[in-house]
KOLNU-233354 format. One record per residue (C-alpha): residue number from 1; residue in three letters; x, y, z. Coordinates in Angstrom, 3 decimals. Layout:
N
NUM; ALA; X; Y; Z
...
This chain:
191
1; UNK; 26.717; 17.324; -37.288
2; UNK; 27.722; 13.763; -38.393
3; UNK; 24.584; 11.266; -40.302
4; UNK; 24.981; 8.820; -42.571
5; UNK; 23.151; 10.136; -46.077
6; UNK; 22.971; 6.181; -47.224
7; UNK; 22.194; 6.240; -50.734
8; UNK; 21.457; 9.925; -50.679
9; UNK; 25.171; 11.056; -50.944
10; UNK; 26.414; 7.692; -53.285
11; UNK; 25.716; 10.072; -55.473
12; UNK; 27.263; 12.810; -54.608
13; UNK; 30.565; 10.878; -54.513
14; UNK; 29.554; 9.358; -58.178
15; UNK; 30.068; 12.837; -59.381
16; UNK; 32.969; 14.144; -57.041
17; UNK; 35.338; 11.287; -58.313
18; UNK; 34.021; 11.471; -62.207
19; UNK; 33.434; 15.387; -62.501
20; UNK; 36.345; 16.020; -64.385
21; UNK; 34.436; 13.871; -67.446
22; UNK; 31.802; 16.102; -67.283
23; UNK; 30.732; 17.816; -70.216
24; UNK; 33.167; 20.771; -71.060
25; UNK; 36.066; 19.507; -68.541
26; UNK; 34.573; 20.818; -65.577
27; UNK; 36.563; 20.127; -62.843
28; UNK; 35.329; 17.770; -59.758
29; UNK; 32.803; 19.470; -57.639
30; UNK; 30.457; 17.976; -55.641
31; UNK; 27.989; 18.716; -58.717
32; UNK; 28.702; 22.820; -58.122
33; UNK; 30.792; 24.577; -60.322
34; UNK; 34.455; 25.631; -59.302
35; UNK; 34.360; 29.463; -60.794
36; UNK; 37.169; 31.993; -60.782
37; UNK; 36.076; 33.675; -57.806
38; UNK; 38.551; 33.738; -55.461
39; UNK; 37.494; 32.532; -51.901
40; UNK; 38.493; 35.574; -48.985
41; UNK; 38.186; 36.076; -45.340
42; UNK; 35.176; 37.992; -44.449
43; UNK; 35.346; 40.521; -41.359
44; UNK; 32.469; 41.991; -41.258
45; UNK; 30.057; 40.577; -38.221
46; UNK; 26.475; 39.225; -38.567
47; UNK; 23.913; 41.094; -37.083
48; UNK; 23.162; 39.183; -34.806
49; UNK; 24.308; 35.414; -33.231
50; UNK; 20.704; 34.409; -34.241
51; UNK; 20.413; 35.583; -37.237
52; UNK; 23.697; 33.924; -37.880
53; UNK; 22.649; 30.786; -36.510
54; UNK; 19.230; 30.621; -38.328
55; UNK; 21.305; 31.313; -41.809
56; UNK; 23.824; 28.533; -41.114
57; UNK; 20.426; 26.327; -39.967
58; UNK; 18.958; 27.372; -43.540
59; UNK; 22.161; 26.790; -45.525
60; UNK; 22.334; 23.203; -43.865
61; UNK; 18.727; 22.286; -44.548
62; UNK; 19.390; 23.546; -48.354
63; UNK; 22.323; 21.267; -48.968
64; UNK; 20.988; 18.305; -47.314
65; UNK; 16.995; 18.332; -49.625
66; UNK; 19.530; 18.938; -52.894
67; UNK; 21.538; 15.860; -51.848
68; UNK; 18.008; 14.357; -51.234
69; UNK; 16.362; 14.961; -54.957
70; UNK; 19.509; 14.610; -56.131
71; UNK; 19.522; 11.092; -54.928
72; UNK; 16.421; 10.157; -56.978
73; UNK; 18.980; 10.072; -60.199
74; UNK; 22.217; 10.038; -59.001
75; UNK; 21.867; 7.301; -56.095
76; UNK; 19.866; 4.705; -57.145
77; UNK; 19.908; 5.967; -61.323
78; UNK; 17.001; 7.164; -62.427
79; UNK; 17.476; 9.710; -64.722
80; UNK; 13.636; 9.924; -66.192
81; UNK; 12.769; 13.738; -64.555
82; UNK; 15.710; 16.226; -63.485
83; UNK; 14.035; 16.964; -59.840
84; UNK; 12.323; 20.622; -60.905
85; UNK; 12.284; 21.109; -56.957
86; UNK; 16.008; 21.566; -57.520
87; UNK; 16.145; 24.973; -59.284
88; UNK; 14.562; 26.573; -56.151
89; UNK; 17.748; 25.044; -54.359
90; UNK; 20.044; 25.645; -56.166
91; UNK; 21.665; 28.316; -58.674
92; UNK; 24.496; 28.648; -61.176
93; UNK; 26.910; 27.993; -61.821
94; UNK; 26.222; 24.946; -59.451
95; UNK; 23.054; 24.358; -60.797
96; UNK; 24.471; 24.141; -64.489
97; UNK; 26.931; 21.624; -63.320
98; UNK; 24.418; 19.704; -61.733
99; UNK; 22.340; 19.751; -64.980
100; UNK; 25.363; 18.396; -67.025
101; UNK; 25.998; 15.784; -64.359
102; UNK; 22.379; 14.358; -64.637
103; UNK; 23.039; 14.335; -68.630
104; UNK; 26.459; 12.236; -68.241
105; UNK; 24.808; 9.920; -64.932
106; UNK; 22.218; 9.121; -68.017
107; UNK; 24.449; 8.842; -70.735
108; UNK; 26.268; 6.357; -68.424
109; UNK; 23.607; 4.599; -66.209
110; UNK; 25.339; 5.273; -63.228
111; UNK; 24.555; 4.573; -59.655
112; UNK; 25.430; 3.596; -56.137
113; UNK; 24.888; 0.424; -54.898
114; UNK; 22.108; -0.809; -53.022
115; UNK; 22.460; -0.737; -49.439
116; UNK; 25.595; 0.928; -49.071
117; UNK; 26.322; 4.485; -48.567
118; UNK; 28.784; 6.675; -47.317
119; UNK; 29.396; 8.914; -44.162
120; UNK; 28.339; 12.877; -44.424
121; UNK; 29.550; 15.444; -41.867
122; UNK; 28.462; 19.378; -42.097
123; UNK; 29.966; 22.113; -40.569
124; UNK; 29.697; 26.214; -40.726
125; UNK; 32.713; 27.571; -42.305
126; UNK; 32.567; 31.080; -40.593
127; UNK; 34.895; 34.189; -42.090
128; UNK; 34.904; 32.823; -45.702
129; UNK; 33.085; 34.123; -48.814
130; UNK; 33.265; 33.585; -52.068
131; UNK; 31.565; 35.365; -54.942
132; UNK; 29.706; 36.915; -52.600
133; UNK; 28.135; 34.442; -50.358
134; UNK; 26.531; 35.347; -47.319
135; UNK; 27.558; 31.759; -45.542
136; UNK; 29.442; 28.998; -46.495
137; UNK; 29.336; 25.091; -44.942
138; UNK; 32.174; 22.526; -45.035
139; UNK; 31.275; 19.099; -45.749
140; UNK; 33.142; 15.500; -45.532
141; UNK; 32.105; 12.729; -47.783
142; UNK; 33.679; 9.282; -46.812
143; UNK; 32.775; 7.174; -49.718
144; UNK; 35.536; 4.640; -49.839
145; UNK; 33.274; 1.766; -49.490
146; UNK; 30.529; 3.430; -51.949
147; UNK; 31.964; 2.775; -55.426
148; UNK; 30.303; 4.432; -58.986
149; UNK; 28.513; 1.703; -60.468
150; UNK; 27.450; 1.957; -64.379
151; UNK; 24.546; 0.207; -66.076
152; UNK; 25.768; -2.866; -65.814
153; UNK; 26.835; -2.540; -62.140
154; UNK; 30.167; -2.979; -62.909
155; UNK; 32.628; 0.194; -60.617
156; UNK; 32.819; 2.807; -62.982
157; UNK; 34.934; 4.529; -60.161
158; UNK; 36.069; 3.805; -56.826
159; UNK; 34.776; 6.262; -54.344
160; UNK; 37.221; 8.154; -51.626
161; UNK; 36.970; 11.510; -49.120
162; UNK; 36.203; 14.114; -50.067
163; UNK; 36.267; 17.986; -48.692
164; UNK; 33.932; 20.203; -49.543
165; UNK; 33.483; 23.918; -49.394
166; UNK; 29.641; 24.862; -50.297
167; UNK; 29.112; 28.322; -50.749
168; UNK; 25.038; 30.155; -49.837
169; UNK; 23.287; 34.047; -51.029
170; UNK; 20.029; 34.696; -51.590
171; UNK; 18.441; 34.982; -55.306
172; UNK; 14.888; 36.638; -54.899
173; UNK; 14.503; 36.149; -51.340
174; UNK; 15.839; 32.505; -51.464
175; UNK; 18.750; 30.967; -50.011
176; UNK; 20.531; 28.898; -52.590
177; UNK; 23.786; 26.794; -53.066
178; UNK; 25.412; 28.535; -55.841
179; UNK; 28.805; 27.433; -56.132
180; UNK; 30.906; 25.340; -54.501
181; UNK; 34.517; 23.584; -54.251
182; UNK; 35.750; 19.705; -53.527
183; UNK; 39.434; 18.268; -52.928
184; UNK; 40.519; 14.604; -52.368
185; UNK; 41.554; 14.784; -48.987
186; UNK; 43.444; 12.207; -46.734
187; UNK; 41.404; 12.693; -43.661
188; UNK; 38.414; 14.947; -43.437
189; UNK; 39.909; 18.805; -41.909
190; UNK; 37.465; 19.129; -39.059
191; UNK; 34.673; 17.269; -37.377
């Protein structure tokens, strides 16, 4: 499933190239934390190809609203609310790493330019799990033509592509995006 985000995802790449100046070192992310938990092949079958395919729908429609609210800060900087929708999206430790990359996009006055945005592709990422998860989504971010811009809209970092592994479970009968991975990548894996 290839769309372009526009401004939605600028900044999502604003905080995959900077991530690693996030409060307390975390490393890049896509805005989810990049825990301990060791990703593993999963055998066990879904219960059904429906089921399956209504989970991966679900998972899909999660990430996409987060990159959504999170656009209202990241993407075109306004940092005056953290989006409270975004809690019932989202949980730690990617939550928490979203919270401290609103704090430094503030700190910083970061955003993407107007206009521009880069290219988002989703995927299911069948017979993975980590920590857990009952599905996980792969995701390329092309942002090579979306730079970081800071207050002054001078390029506080040029964008690039990006993979990213995004990892789904339920927390009191909601499906949330909990934790998540992202590598610099020459060309995006699948797609």
């Amino acid at each position: 499933m290839r769309g372009r985000m526009g401004v939605v995802a600028v900044g999502l790449s604003v905080v995959l190239v900077f991530g690693a100046c996030t409060p307390g070192g975390a490393e890049p992310s896509g805005g989810g934390a990049s825990s301990a938990t060791p990703m593993a092949s999963v055998s066990a079958a879904p219960s059904s190809d429906a089921e399956m395919d209504a989970l991966y729908a679900e998972a899909e429609q999660v990430f996409r609203r987060s990159m959504e609210l999170r656009n209202q800060f990241e993407g075109s900087g306004d940092y005056s609310e953290f989006p409270a929708e975004l809690n019932e999206l989202l949980a730690d430790p990617y939550l928490d790493s979203v919270h401290q990359l609103f704090d430094f996009g503030r700190e910083n006055g970061l955003h993407g330019p107007a206009g521009v945005g880069p290219a988002l592709t989703v995927a299911r990422y069948p017979g993975v799990s980590k920590g857990g998860s009952e599905v996980a989504l792969r995701a390329c971010l092309d942002s090579r033509d979306a730079p970081a811009l800071d207050a002054d809209g001078e390029v506080f970092s040029e964008g690039g592509l990006f993979h990213m592994k995004l990892f789904f479970k339920h927390f009191e009968g909601s499906l949330k995006l909990f934790d998540g991975t992202t590598g610099s990548v020459d060309e995006c894996p699948f797609g």
